[in-house]
C-alpha positions in Angstrom: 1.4 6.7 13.5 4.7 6.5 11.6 7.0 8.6 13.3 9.8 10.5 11.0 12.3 10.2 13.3 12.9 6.3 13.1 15.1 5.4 10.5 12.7 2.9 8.4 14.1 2.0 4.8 12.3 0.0 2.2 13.2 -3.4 2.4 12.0 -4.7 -1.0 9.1 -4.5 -3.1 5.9 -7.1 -2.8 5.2 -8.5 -6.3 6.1 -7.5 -9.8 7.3 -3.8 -11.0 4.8 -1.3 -12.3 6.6 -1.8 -15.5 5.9 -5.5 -15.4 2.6 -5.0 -14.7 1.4 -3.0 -17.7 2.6 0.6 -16.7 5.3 1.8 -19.3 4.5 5.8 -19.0 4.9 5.1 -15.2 2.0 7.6 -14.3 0.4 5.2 -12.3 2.1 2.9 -9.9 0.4 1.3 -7.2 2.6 -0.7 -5.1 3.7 -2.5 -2.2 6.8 -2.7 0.1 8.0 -4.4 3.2 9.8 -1.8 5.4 12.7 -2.9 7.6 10.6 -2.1 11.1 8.4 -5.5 9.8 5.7 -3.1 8.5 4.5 -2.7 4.8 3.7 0.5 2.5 1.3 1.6 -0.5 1.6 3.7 -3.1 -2.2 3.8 -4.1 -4.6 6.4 -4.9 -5.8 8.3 -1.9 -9.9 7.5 -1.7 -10.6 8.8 2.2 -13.5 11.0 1.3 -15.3 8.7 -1.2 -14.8 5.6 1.2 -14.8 6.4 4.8 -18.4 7.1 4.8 -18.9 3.7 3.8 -16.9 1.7 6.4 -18.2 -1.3 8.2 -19.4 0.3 11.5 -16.9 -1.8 13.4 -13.5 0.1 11.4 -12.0 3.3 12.8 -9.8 5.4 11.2 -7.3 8.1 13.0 -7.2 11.3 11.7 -3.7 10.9 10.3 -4.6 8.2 8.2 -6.0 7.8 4.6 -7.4 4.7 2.7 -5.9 4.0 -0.6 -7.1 2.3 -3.4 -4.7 -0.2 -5.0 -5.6 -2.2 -8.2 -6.5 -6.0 -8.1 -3.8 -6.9 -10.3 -1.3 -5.3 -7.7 -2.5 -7.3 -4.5 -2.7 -10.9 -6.7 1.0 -9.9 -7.8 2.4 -9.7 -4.3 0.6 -12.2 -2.7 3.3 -14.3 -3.5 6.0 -12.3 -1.7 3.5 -11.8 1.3 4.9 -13.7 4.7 2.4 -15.8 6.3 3.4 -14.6 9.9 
């Protein structure tokens, strides 16, 4: 579980802007960022109660933590800027 009292910045973002990639009202923004503790966050749309039911038996979810939906677009973006270790 994240815990608030580490002092975890965003390092940069993970692929292209929302802006770039087709959002100009800014509503919706999925996105991706590599923190500074080596872990990564999402801005997605929060989908826990549509999809947890339909988990592969062998994935487990903690109470504190919700599935989010990103777009395809998004992922393929930042797949670039992705680390391979």
């Amino acid at each position: 579980m994240f815990s608030e009292t580490r002092a975890v910045t965003v390092v940069r973002r993970l692929g292209d802007p929302p802006r770039t990639r087709g959002s100009h009202t800014n509503e919706t923004c999925p996105d991706l960022f590599e923190l500074s503790d080596g872990n990564f966050a999402v801005i997605g749309t929060e989908a826990t109660a549509d999809l947890d039911p339909h988990l592969p038996p062998d994935a487990a979810r903690a109470d504190y933590e919700r599935i989010v939906v990103i777009d395809r677009d998004t992922l393929i973006r930042a797949k670039k800027d992705i680390p391979d270790e």
